[in-house]
C-alpha positions as CSV (number, residue, x, y, z in Angstrom):
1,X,-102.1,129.4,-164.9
2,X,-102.3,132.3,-162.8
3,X,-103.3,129.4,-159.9
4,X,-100.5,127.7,-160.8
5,X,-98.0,131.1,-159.8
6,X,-99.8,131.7,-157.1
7,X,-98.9,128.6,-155.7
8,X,-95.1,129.3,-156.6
9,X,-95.4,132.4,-155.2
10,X,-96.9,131.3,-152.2
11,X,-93.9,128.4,-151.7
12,X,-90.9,130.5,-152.5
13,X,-92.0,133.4,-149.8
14,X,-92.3,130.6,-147.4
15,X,-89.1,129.3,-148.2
16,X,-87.5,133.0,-147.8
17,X,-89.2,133.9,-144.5
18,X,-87.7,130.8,-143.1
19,X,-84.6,130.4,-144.5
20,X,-84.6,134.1,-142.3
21,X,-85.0,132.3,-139.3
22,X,-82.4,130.3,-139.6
23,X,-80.2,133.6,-140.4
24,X,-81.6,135.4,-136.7
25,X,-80.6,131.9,-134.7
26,X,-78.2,132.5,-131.5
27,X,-76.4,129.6,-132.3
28,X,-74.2,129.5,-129.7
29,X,-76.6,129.7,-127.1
30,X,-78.9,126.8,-129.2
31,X,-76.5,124.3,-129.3
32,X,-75.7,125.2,-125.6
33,X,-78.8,124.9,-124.2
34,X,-80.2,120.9,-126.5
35,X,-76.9,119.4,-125.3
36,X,-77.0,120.5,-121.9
37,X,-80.7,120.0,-121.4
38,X,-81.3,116.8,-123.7
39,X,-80.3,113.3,-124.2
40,X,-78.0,113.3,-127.2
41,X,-80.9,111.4,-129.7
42,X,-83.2,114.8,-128.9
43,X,-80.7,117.1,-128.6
44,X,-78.8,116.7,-131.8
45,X,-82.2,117.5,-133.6
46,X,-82.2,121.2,-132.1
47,X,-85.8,120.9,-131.0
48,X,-85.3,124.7,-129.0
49,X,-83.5,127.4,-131.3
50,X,-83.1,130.9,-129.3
51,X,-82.9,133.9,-131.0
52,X,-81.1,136.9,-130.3
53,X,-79.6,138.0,-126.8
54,X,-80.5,136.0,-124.2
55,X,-79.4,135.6,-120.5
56,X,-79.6,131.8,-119.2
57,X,-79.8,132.9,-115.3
58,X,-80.5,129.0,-114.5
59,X,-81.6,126.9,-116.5
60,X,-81.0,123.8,-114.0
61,X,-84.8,122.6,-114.0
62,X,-86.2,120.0,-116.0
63,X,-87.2,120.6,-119.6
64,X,-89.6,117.9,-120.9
65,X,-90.9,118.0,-124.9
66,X,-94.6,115.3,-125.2
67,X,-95.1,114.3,-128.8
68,X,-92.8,114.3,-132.1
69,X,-89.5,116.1,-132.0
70,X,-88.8,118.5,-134.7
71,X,-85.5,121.0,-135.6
72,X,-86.5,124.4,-134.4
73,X,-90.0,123.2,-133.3
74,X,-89.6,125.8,-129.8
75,X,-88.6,129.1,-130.9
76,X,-87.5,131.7,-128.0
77,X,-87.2,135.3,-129.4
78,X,-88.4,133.7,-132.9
79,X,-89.3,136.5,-134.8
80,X,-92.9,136.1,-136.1
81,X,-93.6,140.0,-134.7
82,X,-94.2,143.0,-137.0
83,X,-91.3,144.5,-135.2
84,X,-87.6,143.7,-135.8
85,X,-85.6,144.2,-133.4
86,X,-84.1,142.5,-130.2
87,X,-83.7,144.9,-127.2
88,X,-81.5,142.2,-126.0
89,X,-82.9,141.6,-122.2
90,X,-83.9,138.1,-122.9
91,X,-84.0,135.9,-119.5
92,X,-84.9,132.6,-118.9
93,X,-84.4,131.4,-115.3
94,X,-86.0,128.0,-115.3
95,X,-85.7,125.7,-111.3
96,X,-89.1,123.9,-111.8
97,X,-90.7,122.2,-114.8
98,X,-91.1,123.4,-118.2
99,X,-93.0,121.1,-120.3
100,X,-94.0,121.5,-124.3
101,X,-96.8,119.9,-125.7
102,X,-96.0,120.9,-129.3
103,X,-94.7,124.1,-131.7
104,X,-94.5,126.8,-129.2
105,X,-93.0,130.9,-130.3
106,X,-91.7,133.0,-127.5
107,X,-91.3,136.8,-129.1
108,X,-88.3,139.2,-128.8
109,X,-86.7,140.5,-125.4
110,X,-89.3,137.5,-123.1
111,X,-88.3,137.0,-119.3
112,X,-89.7,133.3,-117.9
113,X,-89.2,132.3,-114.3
114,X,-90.1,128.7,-114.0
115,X,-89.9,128.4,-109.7
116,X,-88.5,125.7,-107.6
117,X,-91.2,123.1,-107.5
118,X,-93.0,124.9,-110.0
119,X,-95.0,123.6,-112.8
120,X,-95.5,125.3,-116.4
121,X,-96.9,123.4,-119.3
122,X,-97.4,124.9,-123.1
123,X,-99.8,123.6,-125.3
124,X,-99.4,122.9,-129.3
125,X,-98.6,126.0,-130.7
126,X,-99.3,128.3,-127.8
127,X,-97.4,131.5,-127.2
128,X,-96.0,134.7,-126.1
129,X,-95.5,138.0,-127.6
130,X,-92.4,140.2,-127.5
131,X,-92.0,141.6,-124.3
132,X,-94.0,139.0,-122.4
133,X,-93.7,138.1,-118.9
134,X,-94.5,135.0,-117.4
135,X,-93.8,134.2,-113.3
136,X,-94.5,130.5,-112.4
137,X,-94.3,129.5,-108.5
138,X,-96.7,126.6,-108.4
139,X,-98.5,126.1,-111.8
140,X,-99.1,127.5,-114.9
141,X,-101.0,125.7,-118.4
142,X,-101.5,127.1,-121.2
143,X,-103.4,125.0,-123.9
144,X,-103.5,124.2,-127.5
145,X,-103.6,127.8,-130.1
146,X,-103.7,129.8,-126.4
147,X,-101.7,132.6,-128.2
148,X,-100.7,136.1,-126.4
149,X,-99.9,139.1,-127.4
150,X,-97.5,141.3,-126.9
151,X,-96.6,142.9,-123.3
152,X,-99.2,140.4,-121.4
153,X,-98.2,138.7,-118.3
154,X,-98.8,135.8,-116.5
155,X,-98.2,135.8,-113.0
156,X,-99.8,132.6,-110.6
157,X,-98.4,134.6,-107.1
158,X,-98.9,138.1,-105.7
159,X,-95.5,138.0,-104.5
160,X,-96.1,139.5,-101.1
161,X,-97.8,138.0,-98.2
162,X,-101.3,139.7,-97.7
163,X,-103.0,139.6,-94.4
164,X,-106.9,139.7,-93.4
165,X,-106.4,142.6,-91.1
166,X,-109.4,141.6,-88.9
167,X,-108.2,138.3,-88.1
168,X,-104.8,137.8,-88.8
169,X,-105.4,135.1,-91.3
170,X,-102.4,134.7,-93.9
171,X,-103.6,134.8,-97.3
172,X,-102.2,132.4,-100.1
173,X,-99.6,133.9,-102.3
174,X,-100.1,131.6,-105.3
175,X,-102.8,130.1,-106.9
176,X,-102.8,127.6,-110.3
177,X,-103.0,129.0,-114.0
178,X,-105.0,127.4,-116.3
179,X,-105.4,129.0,-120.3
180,X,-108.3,126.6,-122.4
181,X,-107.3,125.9,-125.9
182,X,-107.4,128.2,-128.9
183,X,-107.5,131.3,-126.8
184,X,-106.9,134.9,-128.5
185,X,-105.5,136.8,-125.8
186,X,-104.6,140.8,-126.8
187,X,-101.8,143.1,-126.3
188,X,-100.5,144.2,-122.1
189,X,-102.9,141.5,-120.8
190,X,-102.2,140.3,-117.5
191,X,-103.3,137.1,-115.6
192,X,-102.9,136.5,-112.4
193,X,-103.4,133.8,-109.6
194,X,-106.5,131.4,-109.8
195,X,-107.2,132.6,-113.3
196,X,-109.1,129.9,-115.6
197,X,-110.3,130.2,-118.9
198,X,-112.7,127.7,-121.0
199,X,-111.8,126.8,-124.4
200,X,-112.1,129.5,-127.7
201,X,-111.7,132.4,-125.0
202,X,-111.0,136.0,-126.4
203,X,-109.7,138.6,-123.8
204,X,-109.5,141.9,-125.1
205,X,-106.2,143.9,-124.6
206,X,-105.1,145.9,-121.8
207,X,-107.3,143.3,-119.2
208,X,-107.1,141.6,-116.6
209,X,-107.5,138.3,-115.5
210,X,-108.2,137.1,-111.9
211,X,-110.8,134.2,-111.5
212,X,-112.3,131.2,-112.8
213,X,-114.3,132.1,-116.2
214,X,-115.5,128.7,-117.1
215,X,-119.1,128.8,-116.1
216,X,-119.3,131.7,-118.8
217,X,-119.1,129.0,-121.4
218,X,-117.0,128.7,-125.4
219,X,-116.4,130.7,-127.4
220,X,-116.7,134.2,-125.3
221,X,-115.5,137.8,-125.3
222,X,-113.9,138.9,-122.4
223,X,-112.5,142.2,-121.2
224,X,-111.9,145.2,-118.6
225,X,-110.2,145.7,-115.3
226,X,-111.1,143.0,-113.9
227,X,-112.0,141.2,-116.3
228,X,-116.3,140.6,-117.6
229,X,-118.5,138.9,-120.1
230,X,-118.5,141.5,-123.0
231,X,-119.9,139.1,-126.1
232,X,-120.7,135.1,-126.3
233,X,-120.7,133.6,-129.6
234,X,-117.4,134.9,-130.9
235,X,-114.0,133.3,-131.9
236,X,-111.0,133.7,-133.7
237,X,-111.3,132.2,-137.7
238,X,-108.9,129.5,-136.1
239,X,-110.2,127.1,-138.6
240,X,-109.3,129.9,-141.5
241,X,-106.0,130.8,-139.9
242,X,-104.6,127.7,-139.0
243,X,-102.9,126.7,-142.3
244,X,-101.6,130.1,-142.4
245,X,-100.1,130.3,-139.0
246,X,-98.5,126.8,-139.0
247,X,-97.2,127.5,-142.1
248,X,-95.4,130.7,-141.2
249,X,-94.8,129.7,-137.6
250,X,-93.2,126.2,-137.8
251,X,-89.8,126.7,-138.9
């Protein structure tokens, strides 16, 4: 019996945290952006719900979703966050490619340039904290579960020409982007140019990343300014969570 209202219980809070989404969707600015940015046999399934403010400074790039398309299935500003509220400085300026792979959550008040040119690619429920920042010039992937938190940024340029002062030599502004699958990244993270990650990464909050980590192996800890080896053999309980977080997550 007392299985039996857990179950019920369990069920009817799902059903009211997301009948709440559906109460927070911009709606205006949803319908706007499927029927401008997909054929009509995608777009009338509202794959991409926004919600709160948001400011569309371009959105003339190509948006491209791989796999089954569900209502609601890309959630910008969704609110999955302990906090509540939109600041309402929302901006997605998107020239490139931005290509979804799967469920993907963008928290509250998110700015994503997508570049001339550029390439950005997000894995099966992959995403980005409230606050987030992410700056693609050339390219940019983030894999399956690679999930940050809040106030991290992901930045693939310098944005200012750097010199070798002994030579002469220009130095390349940009450099590719790529986040393994089921990552655990923390809170004001940021990664920068030529950062690569393995698969079941952890990188502990307030780091930085700036190089290829991949020799390190699975299933590591790393951390610090830049960022080091701090522990190998640890990993998020993905396998524990993951019922959880696509339940509460997939709208």
């Amino acid at each position: 019996m007392i299985k039996i209202l857990k179950y019920y219980y369990r069920k009817t809070k799902l059903f009211r945290e997301k009948t709440a989404f559906y109460y927070t969707v911009n709606w205006t600015k949803t319908l706007y952006f499927n029927f401008k940015k997909f054929p009509l046999h995608t777009a009338k399934k509202l794959p991409v719900f926004f919600y709160g403010e948001v400011k569309f400074a371009s959105i003339i790039g190509k948006i491209q979703i791989n796999g089954p398309i569900k209502r609601g299935m890309i959630g910008f500003g969704q609110p999955y966050e302990m906090n509540t509220l939109h600041k309402g400085i929302a901006e997605i300026n998107i020239l490139g490619t931005l290509v979804f792979k799967g469920h993907v959550q963008f928290g509250k008040d998110y700015f994503i340039y997508i570049g001339e040119n550029a390439y950005c690619e997000f894995g099966h429920m992959s995403s980005l904290g409230s606050y987030a920042k992410l700056i693609c010039i050339e390219n940019i992937v983030l894999g399956d579960y690679a999930r940050f938190g809040s106030e991290c940024q992901i930045m693939d340029t310098n944005f200012h020409q750097m010199i070798d002062t002994t030579i002469g030599e220009k130095l390349k502004m940009t450099g590719p982007i790529a986040i393994g699958n089921y990552n655990y990244v923390g809170s004001r993270v940021t990664i920068m140019q030529n950062t690569k990650t393995p698969d079941y990464c952890t990188i502990a909050s307030n780091s930085l990343g700036n190089k290829n980590y991949t020799d390190l192996g699975t299933h590591i800890l790393i951390g610090g300014i830049p960022s080091q080896l701090i522990r190998t053999n640890i990993s998020r309980d993905w396998e524990g969570e993951r019922k959880d977080l696509e339940d509460f997550l997939m709208v």
